[in-house]
N, CA, C and O atoms as a GROMACS GRO file, in nm:
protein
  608
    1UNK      N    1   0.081  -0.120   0.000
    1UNK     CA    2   0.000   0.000   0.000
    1UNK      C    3   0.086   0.127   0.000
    1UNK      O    4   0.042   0.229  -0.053
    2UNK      N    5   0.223   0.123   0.065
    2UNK     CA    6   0.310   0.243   0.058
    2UNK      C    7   0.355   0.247  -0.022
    2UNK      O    8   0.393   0.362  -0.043
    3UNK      N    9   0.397   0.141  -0.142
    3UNK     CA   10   0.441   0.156  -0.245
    3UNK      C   11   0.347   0.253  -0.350
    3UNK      O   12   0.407   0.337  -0.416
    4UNK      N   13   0.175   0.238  -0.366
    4UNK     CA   14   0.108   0.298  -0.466
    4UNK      C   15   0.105   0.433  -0.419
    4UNK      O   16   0.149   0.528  -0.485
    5UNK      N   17   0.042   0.446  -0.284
    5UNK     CA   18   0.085   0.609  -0.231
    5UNK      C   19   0.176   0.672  -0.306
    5UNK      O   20   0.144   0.753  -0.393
    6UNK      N   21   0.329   0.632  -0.272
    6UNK     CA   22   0.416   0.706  -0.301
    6UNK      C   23   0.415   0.714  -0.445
    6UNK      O   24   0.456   0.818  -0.496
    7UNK      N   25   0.370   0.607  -0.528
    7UNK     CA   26   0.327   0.665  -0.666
    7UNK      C   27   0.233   0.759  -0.686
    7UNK      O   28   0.245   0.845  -0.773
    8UNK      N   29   0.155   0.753  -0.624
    8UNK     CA   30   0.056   0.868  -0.642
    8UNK      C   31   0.100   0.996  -0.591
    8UNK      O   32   0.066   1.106  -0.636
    9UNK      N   33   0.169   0.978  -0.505
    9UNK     CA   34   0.246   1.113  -0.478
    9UNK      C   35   0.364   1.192  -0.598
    9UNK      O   36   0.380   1.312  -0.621
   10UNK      N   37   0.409   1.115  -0.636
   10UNK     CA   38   0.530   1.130  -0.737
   10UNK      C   39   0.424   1.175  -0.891
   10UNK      O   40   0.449   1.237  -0.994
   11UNK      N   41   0.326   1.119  -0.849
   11UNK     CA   42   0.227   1.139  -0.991
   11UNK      C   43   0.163   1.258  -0.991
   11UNK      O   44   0.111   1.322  -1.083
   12UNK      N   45   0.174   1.281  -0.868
   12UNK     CA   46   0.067   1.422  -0.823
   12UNK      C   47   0.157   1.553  -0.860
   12UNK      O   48   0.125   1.641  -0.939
   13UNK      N   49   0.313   1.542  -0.758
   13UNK     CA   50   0.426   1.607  -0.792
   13UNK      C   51   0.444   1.643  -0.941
   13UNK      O   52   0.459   1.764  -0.963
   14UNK      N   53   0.446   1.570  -1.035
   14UNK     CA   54   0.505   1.557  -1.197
   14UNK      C   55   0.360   1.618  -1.263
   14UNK      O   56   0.386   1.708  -1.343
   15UNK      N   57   0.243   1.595  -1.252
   15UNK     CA   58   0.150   1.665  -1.267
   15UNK      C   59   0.086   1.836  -1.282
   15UNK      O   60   0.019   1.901  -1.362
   16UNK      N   61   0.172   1.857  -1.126
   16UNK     CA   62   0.151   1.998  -1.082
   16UNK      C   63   0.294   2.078  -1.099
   16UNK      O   64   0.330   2.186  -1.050
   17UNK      N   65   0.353   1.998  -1.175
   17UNK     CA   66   0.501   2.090  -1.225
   17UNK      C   67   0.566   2.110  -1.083
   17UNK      O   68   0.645   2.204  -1.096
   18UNK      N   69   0.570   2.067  -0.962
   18UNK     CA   70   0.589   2.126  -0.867
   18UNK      C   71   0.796   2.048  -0.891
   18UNK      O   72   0.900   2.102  -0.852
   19UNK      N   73   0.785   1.946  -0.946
   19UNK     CA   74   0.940   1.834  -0.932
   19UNK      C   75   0.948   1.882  -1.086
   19UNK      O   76   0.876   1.856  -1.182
   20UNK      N   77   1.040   1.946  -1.074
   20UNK     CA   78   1.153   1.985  -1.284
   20UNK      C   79   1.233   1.899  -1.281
   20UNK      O   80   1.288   1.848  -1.184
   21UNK      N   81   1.242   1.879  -1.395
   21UNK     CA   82   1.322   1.849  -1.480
   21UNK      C   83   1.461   1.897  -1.460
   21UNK      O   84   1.457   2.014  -1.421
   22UNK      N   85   1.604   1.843  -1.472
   22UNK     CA   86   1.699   1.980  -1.445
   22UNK      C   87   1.722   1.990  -1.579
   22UNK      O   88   1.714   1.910  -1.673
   23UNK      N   89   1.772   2.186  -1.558
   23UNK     CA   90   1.761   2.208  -1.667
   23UNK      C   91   1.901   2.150  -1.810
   23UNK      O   92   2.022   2.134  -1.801
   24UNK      N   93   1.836   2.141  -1.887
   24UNK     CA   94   1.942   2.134  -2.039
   24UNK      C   95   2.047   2.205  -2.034
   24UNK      O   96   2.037   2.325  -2.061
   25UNK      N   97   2.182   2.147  -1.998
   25UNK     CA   98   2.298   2.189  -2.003
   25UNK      C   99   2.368   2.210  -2.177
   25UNK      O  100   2.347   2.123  -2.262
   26UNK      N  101   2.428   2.301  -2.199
   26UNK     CA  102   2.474   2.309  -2.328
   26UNK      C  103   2.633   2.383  -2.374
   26UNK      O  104   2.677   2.487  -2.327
   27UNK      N  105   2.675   2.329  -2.440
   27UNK     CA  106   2.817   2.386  -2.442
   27UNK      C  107   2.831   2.411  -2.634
   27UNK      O  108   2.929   2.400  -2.709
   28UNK      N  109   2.735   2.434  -2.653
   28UNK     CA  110   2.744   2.520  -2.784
   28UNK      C  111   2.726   2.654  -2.791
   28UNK      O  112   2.716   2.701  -2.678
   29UNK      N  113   2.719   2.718  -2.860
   29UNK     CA  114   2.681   2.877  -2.863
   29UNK      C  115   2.557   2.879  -2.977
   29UNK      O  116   2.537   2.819  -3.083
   30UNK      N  117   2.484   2.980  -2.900
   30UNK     CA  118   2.343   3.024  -2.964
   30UNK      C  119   2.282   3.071  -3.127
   30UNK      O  120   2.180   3.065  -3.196
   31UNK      N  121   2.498   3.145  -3.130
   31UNK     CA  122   2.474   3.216  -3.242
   31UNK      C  123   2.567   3.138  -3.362
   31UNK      O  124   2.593   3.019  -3.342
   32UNK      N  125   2.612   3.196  -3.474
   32UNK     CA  126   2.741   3.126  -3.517
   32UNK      C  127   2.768   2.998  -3.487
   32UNK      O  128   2.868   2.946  -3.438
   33UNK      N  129   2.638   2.942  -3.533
   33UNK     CA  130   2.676   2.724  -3.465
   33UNK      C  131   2.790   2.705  -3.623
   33UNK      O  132   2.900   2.662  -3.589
   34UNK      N  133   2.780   2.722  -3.730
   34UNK     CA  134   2.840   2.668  -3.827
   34UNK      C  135   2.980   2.700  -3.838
   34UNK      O  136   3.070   2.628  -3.880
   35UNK      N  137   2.987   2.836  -3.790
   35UNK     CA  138   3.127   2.856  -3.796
   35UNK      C  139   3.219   2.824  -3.638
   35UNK      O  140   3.342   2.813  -3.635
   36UNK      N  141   3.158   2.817  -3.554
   36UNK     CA  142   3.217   2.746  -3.412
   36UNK      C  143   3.250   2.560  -3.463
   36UNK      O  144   3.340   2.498  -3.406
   37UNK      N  145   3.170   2.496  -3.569
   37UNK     CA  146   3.218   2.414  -3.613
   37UNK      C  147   3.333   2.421  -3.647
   37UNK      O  148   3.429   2.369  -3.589
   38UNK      N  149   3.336   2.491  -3.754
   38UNK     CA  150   3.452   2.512  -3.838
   38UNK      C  151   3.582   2.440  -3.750
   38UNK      O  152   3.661   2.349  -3.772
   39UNK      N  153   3.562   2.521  -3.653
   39UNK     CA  154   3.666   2.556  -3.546
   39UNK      C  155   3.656   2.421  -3.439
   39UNK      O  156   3.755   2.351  -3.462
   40UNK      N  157   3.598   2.380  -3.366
   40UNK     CA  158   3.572   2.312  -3.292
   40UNK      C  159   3.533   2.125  -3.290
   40UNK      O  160   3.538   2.045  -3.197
   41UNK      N  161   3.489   2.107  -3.452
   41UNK     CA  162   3.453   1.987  -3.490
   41UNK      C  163   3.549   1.857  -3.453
   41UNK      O  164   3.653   1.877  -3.517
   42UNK      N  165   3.555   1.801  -3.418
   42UNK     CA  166   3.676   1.673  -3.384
   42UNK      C  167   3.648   1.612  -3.509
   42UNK      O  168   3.564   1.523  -3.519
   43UNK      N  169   3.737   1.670  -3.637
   43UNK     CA  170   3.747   1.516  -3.724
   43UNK      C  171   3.764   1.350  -3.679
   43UNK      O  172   3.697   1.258  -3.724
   44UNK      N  173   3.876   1.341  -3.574
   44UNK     CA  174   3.957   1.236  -3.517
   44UNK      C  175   3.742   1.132  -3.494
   44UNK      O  176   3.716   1.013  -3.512
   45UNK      N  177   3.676   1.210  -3.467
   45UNK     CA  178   3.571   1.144  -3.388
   45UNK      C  179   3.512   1.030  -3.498
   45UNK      O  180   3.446   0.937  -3.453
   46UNK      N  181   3.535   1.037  -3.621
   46UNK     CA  182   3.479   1.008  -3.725
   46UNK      C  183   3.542   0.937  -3.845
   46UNK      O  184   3.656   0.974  -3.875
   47UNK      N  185   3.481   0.831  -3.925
   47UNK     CA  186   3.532   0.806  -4.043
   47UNK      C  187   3.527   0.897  -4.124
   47UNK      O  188   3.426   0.964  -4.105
   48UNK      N  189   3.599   0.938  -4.219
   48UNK     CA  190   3.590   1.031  -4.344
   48UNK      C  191   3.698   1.043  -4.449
   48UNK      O  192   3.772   0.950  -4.414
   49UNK      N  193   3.749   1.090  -4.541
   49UNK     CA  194   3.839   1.101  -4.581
   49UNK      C  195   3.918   1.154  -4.574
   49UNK      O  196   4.002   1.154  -4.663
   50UNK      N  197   3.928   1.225  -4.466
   50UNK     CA  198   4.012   1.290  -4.378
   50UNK      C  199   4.140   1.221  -4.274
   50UNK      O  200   4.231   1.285  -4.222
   51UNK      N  201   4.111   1.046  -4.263
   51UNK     CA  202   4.149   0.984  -4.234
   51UNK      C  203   4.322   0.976  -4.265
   51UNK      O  204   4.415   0.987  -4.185
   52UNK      N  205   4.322   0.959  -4.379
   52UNK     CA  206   4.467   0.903  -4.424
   52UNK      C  207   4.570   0.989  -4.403
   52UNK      O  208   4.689   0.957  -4.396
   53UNK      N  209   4.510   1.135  -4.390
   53UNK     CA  210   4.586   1.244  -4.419
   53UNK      C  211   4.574   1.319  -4.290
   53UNK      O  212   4.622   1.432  -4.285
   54UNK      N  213   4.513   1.265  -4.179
   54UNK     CA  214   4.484   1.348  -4.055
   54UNK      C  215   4.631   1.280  -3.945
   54UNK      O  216   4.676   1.166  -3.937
   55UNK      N  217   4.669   1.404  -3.878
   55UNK     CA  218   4.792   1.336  -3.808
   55UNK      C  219   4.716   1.404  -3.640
   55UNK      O  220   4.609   1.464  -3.656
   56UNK      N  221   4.770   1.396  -3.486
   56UNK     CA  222   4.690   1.423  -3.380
   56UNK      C  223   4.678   1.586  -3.366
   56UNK      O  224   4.598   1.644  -3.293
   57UNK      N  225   4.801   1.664  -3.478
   57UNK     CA  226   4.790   1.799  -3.475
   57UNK      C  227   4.660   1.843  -3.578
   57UNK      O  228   4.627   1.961  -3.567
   58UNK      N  229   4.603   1.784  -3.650
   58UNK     CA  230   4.500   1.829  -3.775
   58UNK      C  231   4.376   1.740  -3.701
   58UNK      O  232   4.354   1.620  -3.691
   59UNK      N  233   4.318   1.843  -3.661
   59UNK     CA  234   4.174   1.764  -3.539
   59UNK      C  235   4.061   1.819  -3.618
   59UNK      O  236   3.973   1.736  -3.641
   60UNK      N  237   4.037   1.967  -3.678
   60UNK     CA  238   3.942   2.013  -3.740
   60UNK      C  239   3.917   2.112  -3.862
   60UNK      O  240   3.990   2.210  -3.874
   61UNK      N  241   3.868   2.099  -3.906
   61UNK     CA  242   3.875   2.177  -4.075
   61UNK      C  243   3.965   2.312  -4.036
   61UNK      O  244   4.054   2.346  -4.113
   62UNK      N  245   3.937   2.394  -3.905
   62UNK     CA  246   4.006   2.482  -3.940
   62UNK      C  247   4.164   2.475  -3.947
   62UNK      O  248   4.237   2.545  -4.018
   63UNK      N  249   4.203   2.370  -3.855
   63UNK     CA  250   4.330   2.289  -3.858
   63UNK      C  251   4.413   2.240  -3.990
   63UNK      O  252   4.524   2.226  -4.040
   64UNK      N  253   4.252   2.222  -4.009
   64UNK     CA  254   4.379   2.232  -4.207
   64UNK      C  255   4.407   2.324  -4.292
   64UNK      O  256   4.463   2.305  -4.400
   65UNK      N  257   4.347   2.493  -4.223
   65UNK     CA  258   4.361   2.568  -4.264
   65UNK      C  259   4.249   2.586  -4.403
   65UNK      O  260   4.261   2.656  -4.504
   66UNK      N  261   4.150   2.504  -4.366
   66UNK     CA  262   4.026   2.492  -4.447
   66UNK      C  263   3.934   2.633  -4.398
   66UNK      O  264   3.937   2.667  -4.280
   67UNK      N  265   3.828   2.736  -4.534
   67UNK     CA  266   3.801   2.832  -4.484
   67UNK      C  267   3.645   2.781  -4.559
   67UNK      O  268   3.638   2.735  -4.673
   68UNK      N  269   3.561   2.797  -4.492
   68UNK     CA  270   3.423   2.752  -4.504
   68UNK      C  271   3.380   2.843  -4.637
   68UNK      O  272   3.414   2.961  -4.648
   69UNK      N  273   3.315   2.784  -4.720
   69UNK     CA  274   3.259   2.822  -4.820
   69UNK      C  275   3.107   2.917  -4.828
   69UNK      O  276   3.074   2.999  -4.913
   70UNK      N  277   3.032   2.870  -4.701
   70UNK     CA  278   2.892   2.881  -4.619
   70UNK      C  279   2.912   2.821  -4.473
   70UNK      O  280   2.958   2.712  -4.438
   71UNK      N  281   2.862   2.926  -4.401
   71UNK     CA  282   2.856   2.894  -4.272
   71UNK      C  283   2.758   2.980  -4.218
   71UNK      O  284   2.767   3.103  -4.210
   72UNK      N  285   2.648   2.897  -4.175
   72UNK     CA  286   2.538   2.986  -4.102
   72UNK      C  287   2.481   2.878  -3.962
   72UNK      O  288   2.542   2.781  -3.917
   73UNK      N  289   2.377   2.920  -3.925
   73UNK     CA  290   2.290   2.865  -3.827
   73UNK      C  291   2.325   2.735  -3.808
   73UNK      O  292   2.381   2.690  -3.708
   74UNK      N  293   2.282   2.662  -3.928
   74UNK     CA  294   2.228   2.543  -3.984
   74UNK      C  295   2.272   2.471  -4.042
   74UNK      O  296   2.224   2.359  -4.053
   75UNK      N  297   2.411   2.522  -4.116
   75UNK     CA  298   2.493   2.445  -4.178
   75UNK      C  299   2.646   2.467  -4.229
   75UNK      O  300   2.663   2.565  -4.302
   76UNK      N  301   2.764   2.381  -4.196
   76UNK     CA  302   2.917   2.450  -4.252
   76UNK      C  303   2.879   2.367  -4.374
   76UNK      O  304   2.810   2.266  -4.387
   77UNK      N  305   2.957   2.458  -4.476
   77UNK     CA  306   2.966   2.389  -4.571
   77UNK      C  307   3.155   2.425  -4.658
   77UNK      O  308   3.202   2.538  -4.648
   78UNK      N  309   3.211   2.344  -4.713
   78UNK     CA  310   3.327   2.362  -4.755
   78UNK      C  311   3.332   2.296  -4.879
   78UNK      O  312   3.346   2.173  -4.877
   79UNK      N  313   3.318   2.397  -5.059
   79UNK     CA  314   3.330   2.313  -5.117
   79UNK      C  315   3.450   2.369  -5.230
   79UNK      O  316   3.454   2.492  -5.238
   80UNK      N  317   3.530   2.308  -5.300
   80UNK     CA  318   3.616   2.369  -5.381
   80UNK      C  319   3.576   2.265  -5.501
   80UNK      O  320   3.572   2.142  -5.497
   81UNK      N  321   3.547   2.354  -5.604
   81UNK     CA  322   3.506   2.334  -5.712
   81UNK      C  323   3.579   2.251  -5.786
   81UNK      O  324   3.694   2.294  -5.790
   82UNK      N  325   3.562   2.117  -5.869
   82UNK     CA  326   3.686   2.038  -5.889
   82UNK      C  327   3.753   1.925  -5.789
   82UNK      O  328   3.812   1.824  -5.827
   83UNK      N  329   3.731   1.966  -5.653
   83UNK     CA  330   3.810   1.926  -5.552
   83UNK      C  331   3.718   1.819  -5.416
   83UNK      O  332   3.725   1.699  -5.390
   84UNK      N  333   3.654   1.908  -5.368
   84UNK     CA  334   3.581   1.804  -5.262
   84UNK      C  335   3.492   1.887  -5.183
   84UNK      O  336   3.517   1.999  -5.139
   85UNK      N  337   3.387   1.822  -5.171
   85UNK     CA  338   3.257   1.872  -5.094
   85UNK      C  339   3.275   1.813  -4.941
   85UNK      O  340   3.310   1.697  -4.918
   86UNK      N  341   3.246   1.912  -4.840
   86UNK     CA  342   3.254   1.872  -4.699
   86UNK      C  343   3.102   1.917  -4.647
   86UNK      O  344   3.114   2.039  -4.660
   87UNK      N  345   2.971   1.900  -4.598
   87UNK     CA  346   2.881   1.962  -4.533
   87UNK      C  347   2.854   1.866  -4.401
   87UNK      O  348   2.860   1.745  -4.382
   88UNK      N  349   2.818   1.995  -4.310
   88UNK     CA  350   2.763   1.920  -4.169
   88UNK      C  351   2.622   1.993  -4.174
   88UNK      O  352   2.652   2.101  -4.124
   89UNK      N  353   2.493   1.999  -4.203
   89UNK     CA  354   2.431   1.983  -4.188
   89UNK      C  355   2.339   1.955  -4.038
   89UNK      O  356   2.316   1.842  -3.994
   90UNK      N  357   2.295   2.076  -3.978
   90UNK     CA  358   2.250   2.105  -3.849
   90UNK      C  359   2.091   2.083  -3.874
   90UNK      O  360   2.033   2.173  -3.934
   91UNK      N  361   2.011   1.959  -3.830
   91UNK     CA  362   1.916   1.914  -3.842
   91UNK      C  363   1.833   1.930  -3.690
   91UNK      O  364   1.712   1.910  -3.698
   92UNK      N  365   1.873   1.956  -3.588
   92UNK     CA  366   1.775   1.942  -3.516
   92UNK      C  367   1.898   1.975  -3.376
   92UNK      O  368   1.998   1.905  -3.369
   93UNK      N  369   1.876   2.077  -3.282
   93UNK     CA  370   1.933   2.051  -3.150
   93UNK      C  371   1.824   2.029  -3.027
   93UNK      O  372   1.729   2.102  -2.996
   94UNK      N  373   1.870   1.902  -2.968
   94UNK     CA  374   1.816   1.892  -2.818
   94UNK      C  375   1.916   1.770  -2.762
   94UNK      O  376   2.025   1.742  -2.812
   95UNK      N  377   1.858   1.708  -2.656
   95UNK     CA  378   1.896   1.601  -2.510
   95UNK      C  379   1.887   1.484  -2.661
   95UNK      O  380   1.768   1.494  -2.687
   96UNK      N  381   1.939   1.395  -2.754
   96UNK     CA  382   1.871   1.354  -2.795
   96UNK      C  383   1.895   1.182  -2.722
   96UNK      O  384   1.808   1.098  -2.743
   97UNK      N  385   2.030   1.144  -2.630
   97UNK     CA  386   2.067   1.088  -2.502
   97UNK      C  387   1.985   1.046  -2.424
   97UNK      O  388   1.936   0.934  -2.419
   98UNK      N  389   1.960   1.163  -2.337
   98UNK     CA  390   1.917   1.170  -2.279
   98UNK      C  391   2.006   1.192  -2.169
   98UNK      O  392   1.951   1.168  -2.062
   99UNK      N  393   2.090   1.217  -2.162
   99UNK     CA  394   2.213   1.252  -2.060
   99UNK      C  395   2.208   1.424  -1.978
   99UNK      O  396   2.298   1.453  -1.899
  100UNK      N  397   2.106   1.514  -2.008
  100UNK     CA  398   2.135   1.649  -1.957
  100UNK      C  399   2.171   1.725  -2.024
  100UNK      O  400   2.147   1.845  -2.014
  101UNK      N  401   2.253   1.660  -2.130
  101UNK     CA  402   2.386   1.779  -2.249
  101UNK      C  403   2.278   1.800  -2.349
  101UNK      O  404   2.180   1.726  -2.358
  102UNK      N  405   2.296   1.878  -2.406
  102UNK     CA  406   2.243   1.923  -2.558
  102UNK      C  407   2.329   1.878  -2.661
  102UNK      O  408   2.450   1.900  -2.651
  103UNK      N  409   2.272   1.804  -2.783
  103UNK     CA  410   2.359   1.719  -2.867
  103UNK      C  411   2.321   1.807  -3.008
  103UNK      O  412   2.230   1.889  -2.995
  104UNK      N  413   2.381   1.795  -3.131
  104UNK     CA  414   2.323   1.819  -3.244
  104UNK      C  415   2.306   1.695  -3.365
  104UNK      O  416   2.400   1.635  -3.415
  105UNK      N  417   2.187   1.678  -3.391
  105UNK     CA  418   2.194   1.596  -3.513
  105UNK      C  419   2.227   1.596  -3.659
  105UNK      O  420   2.138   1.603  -3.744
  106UNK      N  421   2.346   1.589  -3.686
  106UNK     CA  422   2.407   1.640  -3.812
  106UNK      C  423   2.347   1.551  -3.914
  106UNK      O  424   2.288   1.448  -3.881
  107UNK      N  425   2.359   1.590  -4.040
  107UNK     CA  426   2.406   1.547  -4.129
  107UNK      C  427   2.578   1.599  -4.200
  107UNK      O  428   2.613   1.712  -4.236
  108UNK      N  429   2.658   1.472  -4.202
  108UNK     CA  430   2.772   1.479  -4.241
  108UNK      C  431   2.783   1.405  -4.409
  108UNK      O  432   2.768   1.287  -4.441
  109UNK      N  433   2.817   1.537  -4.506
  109UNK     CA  434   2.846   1.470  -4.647
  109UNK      C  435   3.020   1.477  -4.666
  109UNK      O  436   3.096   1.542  -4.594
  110UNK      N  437   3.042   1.425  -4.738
  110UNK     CA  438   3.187   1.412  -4.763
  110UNK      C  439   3.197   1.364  -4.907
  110UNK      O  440   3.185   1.241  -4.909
  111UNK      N  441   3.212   1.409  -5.013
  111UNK     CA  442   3.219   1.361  -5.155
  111UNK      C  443   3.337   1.419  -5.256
  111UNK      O  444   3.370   1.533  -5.289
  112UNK      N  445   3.370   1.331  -5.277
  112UNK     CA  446   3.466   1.384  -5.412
  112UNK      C  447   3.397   1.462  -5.516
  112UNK      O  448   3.280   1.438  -5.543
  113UNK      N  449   3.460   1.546  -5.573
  113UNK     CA  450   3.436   1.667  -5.698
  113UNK      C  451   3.538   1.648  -5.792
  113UNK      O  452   3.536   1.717  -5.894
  114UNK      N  453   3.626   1.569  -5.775
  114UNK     CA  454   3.743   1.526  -5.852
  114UNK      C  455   3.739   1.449  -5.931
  114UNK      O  456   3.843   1.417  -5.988
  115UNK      N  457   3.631   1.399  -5.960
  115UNK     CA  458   3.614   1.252  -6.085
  115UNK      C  459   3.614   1.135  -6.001
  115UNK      O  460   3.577   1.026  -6.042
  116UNK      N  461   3.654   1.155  -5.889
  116UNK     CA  462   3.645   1.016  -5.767
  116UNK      C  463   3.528   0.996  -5.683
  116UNK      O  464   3.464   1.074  -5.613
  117UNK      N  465   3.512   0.849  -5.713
  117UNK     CA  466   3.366   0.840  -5.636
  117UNK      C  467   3.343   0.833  -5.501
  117UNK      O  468   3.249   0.773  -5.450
  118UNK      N  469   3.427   0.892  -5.446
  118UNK     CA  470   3.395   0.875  -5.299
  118UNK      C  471   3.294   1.025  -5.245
  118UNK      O  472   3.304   1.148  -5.247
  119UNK      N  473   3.197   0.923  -5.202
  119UNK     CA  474   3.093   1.001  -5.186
  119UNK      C  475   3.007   0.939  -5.044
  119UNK      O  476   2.953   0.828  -5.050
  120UNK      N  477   3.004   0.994  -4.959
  120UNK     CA  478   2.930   0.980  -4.812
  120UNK      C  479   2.829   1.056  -4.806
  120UNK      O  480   2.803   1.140  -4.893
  121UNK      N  481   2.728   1.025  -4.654
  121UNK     CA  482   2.659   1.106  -4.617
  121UNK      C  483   2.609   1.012  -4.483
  121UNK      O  484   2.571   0.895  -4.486
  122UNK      N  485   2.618   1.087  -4.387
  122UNK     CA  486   2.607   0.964  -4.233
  122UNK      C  487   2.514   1.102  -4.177
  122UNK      O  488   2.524   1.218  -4.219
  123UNK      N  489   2.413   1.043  -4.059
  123UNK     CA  490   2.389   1.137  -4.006
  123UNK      C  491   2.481   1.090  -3.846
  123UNK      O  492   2.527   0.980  -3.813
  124UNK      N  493   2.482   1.217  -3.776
  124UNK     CA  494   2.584   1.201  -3.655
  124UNK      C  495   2.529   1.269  -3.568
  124UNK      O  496   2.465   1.367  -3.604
  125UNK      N  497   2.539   1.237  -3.442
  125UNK     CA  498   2.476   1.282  -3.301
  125UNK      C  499   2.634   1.356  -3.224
  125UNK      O  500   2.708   1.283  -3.158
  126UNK      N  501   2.662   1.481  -3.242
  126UNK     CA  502   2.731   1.570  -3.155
  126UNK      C  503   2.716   1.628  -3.077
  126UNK      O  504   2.634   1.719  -3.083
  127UNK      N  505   2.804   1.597  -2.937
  127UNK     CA  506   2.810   1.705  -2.855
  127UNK      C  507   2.936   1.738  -2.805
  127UNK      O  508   3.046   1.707  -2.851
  128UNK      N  509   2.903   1.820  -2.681
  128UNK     CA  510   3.029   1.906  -2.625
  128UNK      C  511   3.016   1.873  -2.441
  128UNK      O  512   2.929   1.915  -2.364
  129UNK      N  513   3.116   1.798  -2.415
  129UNK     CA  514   3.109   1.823  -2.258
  129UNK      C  515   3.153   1.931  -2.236
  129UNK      O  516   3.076   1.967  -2.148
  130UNK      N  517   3.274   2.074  -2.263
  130UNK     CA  518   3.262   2.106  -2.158
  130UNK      C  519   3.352   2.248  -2.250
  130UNK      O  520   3.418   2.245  -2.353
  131UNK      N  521   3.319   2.352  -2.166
  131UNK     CA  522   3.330   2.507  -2.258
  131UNK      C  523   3.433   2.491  -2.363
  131UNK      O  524   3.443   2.566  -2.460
  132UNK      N  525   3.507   2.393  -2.341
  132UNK     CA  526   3.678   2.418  -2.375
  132UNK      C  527   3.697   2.341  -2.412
  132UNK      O  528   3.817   2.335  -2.438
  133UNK      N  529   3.606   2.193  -2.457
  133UNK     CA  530   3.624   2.064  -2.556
  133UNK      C  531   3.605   2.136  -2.689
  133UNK      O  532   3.594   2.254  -2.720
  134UNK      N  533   3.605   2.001  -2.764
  134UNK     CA  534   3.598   1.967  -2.899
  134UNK      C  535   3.452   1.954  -2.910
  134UNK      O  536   3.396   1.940  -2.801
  135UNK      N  537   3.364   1.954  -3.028
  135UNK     CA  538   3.238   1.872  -3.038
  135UNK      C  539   3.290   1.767  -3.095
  135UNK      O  540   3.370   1.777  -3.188
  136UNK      N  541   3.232   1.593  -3.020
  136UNK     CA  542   3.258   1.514  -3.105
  136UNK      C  543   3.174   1.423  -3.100
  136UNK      O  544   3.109   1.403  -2.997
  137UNK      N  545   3.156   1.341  -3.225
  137UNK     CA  546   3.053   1.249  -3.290
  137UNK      C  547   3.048   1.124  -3.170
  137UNK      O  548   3.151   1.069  -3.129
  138UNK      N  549   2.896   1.088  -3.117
  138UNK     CA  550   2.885   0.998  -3.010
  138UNK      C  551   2.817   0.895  -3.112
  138UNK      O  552   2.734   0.936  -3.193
  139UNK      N  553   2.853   0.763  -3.107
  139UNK     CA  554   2.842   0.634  -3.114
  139UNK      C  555   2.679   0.591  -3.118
  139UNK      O  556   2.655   0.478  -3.073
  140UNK      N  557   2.555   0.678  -3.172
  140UNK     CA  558   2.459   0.654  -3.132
  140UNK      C  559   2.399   0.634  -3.247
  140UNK      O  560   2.469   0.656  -3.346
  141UNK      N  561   2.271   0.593  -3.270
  141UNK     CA  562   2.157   0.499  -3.382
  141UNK      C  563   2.092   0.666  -3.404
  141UNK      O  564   2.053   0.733  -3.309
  142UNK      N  565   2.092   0.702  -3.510
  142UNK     CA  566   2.007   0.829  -3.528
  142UNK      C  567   1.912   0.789  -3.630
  142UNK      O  568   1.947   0.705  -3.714
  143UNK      N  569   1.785   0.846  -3.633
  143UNK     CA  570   1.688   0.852  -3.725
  143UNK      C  571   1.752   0.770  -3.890
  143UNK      O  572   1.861   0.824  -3.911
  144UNK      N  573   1.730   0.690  -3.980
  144UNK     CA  574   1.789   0.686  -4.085
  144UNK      C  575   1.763   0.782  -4.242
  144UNK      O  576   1.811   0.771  -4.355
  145UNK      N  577   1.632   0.904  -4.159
  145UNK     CA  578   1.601   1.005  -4.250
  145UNK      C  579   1.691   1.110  -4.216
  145UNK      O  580   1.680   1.219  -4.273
  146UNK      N  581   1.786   1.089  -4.124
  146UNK     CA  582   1.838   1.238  -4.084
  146UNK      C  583   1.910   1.283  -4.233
  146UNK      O  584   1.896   1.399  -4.272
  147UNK      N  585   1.991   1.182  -4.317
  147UNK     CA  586   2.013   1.276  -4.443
  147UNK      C  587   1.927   1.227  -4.543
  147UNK      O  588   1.988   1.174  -4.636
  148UNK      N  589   1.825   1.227  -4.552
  148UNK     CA  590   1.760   1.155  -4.648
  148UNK      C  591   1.758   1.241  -4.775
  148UNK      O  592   1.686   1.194  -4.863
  149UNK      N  593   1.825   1.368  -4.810
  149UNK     CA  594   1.783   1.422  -4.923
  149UNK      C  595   1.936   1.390  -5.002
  149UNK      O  596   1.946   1.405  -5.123
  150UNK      N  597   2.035   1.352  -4.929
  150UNK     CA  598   2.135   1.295  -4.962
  150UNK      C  599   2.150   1.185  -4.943
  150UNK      O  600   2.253   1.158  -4.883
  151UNK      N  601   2.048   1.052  -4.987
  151UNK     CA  602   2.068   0.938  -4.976
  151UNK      C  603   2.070   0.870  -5.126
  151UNK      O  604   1.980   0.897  -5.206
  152UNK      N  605   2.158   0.796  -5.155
  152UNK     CA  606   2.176   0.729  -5.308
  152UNK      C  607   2.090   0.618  -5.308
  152UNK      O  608   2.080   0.547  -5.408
   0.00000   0.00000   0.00000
């Protein structure tokens, strides 16, 4: 009988808003999300073709001295004509964990422009523990529409 009480108590609590939620911790910035990428992205977190040619000093596009082509809200994009397409693609921010942190659901393209077929598109769950990390790609099952307008 003390067991349903105290459910009903906890039910009553969550009901009347009186017990929150804590709040959504976040270590992104509000404004300039595409170009804090630029800067901040952990290649290392990820497969890409960035791989062969990445050493522990070259961690993120700006590291390679890469300068964004488009960078807004919603999306970095880096493309050199001839050469190679890079987009991250900012689809959605919240908890998507459920851990407290605020994550972002990317879409990540990566394609050759060179006559080479290497051509990607993954969607990726990023976040940031902590003012002064990296954002980097967490190990998680995301939606399989997250790039769906880039799917072959």
């Amino acid at each position: 009988m003390k067991i349903r009480c105290a459910s009903c108590a906890l039910a009553f609590l969550l009901l009347t808003n009186i017990v929150e939620a804590a709040p959504l911790v976040s270590y992104f910035p509000s404004k300039d999300l595409g170009l804090f990428l630029a800067d901040k992205f952990d290649l290392a977190s990820i497969r890409s073709s960035f791989g062969p040619r990445r050493s522990p000093a070259l961690r993120t596009f700006a590291d390679f001295g890469m300068t964004p082509s488009k960078a807004t809200e919603n999306a970095l994009v880096f493309e050199t004509p001839g050469n190679w397409l890079y987009e991250l693609k900012i689809v959605d921010r919240k908890d998507v964990n459920g851990d407290g942190i605020e994550d972002l659901e990317v879409c990540f393209v990566d394609q050759a422009l060179n006559g080479g077929t290497y051509n990607t598109s993954k969607g990726l769950l990023l976040t940031r523990y902590s003012a002064d990390g990296y954002a980097v790609a967490l190990n998680f099952s995301l939606n399989d529409g997250i790039c769906h307008e880039y799917a072959r």
